[in-house]
N, C-alpha and C positions, 0 to 999 in steps of 0.2 A: 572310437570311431564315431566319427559327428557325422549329423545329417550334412544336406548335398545342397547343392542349386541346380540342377541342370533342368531342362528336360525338352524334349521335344514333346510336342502336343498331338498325342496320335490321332485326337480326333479331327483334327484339321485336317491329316491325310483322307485323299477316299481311293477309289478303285486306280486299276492300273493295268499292268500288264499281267494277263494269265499266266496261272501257277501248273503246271503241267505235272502229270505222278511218275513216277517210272523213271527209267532212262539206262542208260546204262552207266558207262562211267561219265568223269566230270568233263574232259573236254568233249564227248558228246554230250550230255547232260548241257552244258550249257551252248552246244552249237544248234540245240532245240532251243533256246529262247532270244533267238536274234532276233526279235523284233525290236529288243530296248535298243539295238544300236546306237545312232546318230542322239537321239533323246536321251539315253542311257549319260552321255558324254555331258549336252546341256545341261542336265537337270544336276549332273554331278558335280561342275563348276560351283551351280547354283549353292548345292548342298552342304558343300564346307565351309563356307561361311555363316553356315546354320546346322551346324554341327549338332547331332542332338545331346553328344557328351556335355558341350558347352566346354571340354575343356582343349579337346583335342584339334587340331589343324588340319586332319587328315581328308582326302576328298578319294573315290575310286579310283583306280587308276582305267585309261581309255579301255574304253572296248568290255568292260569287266563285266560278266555274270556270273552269276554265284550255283553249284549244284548243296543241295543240304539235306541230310538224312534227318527223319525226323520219324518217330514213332506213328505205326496206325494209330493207337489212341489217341494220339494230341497232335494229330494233323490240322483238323480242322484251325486251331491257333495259330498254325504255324506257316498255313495258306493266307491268313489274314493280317497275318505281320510280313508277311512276303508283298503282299498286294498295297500296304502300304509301305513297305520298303522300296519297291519299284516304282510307285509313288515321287515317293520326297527324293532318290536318289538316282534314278531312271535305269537300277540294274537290274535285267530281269535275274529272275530267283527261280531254279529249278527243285523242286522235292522227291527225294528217293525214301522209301519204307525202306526204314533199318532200326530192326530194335535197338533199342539201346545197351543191351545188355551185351549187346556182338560188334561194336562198334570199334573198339576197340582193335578187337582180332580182325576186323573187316579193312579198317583205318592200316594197320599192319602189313597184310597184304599187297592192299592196292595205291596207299600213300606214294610211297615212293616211286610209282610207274605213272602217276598224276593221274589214274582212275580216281582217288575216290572222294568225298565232297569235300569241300572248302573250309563248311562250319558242319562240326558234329556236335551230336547232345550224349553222354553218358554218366551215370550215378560216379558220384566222384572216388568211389575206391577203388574207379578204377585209373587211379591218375598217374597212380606213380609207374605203372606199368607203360603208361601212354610217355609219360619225359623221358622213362632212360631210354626209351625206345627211338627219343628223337622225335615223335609225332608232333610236338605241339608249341605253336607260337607262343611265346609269353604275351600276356595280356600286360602292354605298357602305354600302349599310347590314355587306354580307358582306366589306367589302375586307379587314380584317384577319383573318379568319380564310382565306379566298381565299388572300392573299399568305403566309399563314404554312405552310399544309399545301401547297400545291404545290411544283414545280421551278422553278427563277429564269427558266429557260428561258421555259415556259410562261406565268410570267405576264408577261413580258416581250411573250410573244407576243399575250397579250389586253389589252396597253394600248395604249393609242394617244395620242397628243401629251402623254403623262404622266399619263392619267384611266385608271384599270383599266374596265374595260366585262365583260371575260368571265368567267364559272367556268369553268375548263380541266376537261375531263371526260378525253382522253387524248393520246398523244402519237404521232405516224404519222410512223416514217420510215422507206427500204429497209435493205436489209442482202443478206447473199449468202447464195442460197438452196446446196445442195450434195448431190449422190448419193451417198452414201458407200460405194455398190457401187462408183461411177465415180472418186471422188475419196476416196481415204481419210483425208487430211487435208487442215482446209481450207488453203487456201493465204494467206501472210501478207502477200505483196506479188503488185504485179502483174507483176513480173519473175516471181514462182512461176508468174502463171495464164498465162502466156504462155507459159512453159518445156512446162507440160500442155497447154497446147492446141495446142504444136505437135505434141505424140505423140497425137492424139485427136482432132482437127477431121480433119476430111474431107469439103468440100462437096459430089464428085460421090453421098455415101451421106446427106446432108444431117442431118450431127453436125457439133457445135462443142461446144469445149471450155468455152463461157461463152454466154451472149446474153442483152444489154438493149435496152434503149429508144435504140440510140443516136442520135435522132434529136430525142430531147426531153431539155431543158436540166431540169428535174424530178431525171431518174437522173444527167446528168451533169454535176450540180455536183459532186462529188467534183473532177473534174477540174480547174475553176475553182476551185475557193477552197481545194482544201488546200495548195498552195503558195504561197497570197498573195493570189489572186482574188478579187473579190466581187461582191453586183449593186449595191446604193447606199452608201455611207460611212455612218458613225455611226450604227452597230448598221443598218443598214438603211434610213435615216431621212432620209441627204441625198440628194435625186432630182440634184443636180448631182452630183457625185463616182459616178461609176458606175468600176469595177472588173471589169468583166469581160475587159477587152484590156490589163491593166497586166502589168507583164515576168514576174509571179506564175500569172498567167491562162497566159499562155501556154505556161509550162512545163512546169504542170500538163499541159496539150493536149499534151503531146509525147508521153505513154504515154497518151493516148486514139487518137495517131495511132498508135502500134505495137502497139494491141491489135485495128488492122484485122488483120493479119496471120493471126490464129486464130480472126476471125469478118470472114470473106470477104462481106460479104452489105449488100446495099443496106439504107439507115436505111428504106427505104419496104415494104421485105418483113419487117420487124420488127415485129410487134403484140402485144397480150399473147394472144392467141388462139392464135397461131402460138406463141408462146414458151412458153406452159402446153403444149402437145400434145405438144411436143418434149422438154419436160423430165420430162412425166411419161411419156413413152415411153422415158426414157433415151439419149435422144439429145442431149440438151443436160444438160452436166453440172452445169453452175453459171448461176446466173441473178442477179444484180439486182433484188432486187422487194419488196414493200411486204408488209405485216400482211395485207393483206386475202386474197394467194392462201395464204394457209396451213392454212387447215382442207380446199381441193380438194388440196395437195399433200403433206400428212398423209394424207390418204385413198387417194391413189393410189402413196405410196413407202412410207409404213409408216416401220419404224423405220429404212430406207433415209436417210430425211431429215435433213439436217443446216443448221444457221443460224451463221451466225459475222458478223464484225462487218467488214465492204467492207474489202478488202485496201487497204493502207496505197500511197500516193505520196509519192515524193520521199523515204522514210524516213519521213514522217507518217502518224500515222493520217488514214484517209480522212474530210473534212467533207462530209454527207453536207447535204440540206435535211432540214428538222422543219415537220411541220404542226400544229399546236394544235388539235385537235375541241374547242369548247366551246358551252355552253349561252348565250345572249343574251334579254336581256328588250328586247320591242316594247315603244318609244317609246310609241304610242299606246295601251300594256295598258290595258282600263278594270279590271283588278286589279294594281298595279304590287306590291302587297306579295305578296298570293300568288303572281305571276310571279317574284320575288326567291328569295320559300321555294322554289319548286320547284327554281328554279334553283340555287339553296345545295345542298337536300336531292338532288339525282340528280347530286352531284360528292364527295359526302363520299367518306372511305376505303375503304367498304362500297360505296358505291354502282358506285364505277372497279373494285370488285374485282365486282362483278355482271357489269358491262361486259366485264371479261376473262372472264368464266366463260364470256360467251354468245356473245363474239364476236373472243375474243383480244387484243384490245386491250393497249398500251401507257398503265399508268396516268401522271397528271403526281403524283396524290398522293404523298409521300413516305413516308408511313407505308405504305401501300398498294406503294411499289416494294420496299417492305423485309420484307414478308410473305412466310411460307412458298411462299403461291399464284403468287408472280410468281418467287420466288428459284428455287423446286424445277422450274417449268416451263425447258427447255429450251430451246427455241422462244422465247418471250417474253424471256426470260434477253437471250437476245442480242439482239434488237433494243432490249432497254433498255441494253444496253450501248455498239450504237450509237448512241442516242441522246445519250447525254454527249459523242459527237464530232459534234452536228449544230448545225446552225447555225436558229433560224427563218425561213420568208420573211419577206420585208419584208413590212410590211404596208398601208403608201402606198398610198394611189391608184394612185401612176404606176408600181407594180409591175404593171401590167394593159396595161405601155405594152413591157412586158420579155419576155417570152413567145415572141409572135410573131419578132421579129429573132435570136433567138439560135435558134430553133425553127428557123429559113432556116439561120444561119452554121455550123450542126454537120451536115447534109447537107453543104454546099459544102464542109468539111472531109472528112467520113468518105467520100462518095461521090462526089466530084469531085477531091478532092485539094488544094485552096485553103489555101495560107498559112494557118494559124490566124491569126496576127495580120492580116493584111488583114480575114479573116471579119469577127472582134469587130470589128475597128477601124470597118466598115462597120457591126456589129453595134450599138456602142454610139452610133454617129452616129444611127442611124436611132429607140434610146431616146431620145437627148439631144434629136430634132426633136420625137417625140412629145410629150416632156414639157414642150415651148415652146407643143405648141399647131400645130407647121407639119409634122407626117407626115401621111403617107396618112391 
């Protein structure tokens, strides 16, 4: 997948029609921003003959505003790609708070009765669940500019049975957070972080020399799949072939069990509440953790802070999981072209670097990973770096069947003591009934 031409130049857009919060459904949601009317229409002639795909023909159809759910966290992005969307293309853009993690089930509900938005944002594993459901326009008019500016990664991650569906906006995976007061360099393996956390953990003063999530299969796939592990075969995709208890799986788990040793502490006293308090107290010197706690942990270490890329297992760099954020067009849009523009226009190169500006994001754009703004930030730097060693979730259905059994078998190992292999083994029986159809 080769680089692109396209682009629209966001910075030539400026203000436009307000971006309003709330609403309820979509045909009220957008019966609140008739002001774009009449201008809506002109500016949208204008528009597609200045396409920002550059490849597509498409122009709004009359009358068309858009409703779009879009996370509190990364609203503010998402108001300023609106305001320049209604801009260049004169549709007004209404915004509803809707996490992403419920958008799906939300989309479900109210799709088909034309409540619910036009363009939704969700982490891609939850894709397959969104097609067989019928939810979601194939992404065709934009695919070749889609597949050409993104990472193979990502748009891997937004197709599904071989149809592209998504525009990848960014890319969310952990990485290892680090005190540089505590740690002065980060550590490369987890024979290092073990060697420091035996001079530095101390539970009865409640310091450790590391602390994650060790109770959710999320942080610790590293474990699982950098020596061979996986959760379904081919790329993700065979629900029989599960991989999580094959002789790869378990090897991995052999330095998940020895890094009990420097973090003494039940998977069930582990939350990220607990785990941000302690780190930004300096009690916990290294941590496991996503994009998202970075701007509280900037704030509270200063130039203290440090990011580097999950200490390597087995001799491997560590495979970490990737989640895909992208934008999706409603099945039911009664505007599928203007839902298409938006959803083109708030992924372009500009657009993922707006993203990063306002909420640090990991772009999927290539042109945009290779910008001064991604290369020179520090922080960002490395988690794009982990990124190149992450794998995507699957994005199957019966990834929703994987969760819960491994979520049980990595307690039964970290706080009970259980065979890893028995865990999985039990682990993946209990996927393999799910996916027949005969589990709980």
């Amino acid at each position: 997948m080769k680089m692109k031409k396209f682009m629209v130049t966001l910075a030539a857009l400026t203000l436009a029609v307000s971006v309003t919060a709330c609403g309820s459904g979509n045909n009220g949601g957008n019966a609140a921003a008739n002001n774009g009317g009449n201008a809506a229409n002109e500016s949208a002639a204008n528009a597609s003959a200045d396409n920002s795909g550059g490849g597509a023909a498409i122009a709004p159809e009359d009358g068309a505003q858009l409703l779009v759910w879009e996370s509190k966290e990364e609203r503010a992005y998402t108001e300023e790609i609106a305001k320049q969307f209604t801009d260049k293309y004169g549709v007004p853009v209404k915004i509803e708070e809707v996490s992403p993690a419920d958008q799906v089930t939300k989309l479900t509900q109210d799709g088909p009765s034309g409540l619910a938005a036009d363009v939704v944002v969700f982490p891609h594993d939850n894709l397959g669940r969104a097609v067989e459901a019928g939810l979601l326009l194939e992404n065709d008019d934009f695919a070749e500019e889609t597949t050409n500016n993104n990472t193979e990664v990502s748009i891997q991650a937004v197709t599904y049975d071989g149809v592209l569906y998504g525009y990848p906006r960014s890319a969310e995976t952990y990485a290892l957070y680090y005190n540089k007061d505590l740690v002065k360099e980060a550590p490369k393996t987890f024979d290092d972080v073990i060697a420091f956390g035996k001079t530095f953990t101390d539970k009865s003063k409640n310091r450790y020399g590391i602390m994650w999530e060790t109770g959710n299969m999320y942080f610790n796939y590293p474990f699982i799949a950098t020596t061979g592990g996986y959760i379904f075969g081919s790329n993700g995709t065979d629900k029989n072939d599960i991989g999580i208890n094959n002789a790869g799986a378990i090897e991995g788990l052999k330095t998940y069990v020895a890094l009990k040793e420097v973090l003494p502490v039940k998977s069930g006293d582990i939350n990220p509440d607990i785990k941000r308090s302690l780190f930004n107290s300096g009690d916990v010197a290294m941590d496991i953790n996503g994009p998202w706690e970075l701007a509280g942990y900037k704030e509270a270490l200063g130039d203290k802070l440090g990011i580097a890329p999950i200490p390597s297992i087995g001799g491997k760099p560590a495979i970490s999981f990737s989640g895909i954020k992208a934008w999706y067009v409603n099945s039911f849009t009664q505007y599928p072209n203007a839902a298409k523009l938006f959803a083109e226009f708030a992924t372009t190169k500009d657009a993922q670097l707006i993203l990063n500006e306002k909420v640090g994001s990991v772009p999927t754009n290539k042109e945009a990973l290779e910008s001064d703004q991604i290369k020179n930030d520090p922080y960002v730097s490395a988690f794009a770096e982990q990124t190149q060693n992450s794998q995507p979730m699957p994005s199957i259905a019966e990834m929703g069947n994987v969760w819960s059994p491994v979520n049980a078998a990595l307690p039964e190992i970290w706080d009970n003591g259980k065979d890893p292999q028995q865990a999985m083994d039990k682990a993946a029986q209990q996927i393999k009934d799910l996916n027949n159809g005969s589990g709980q």
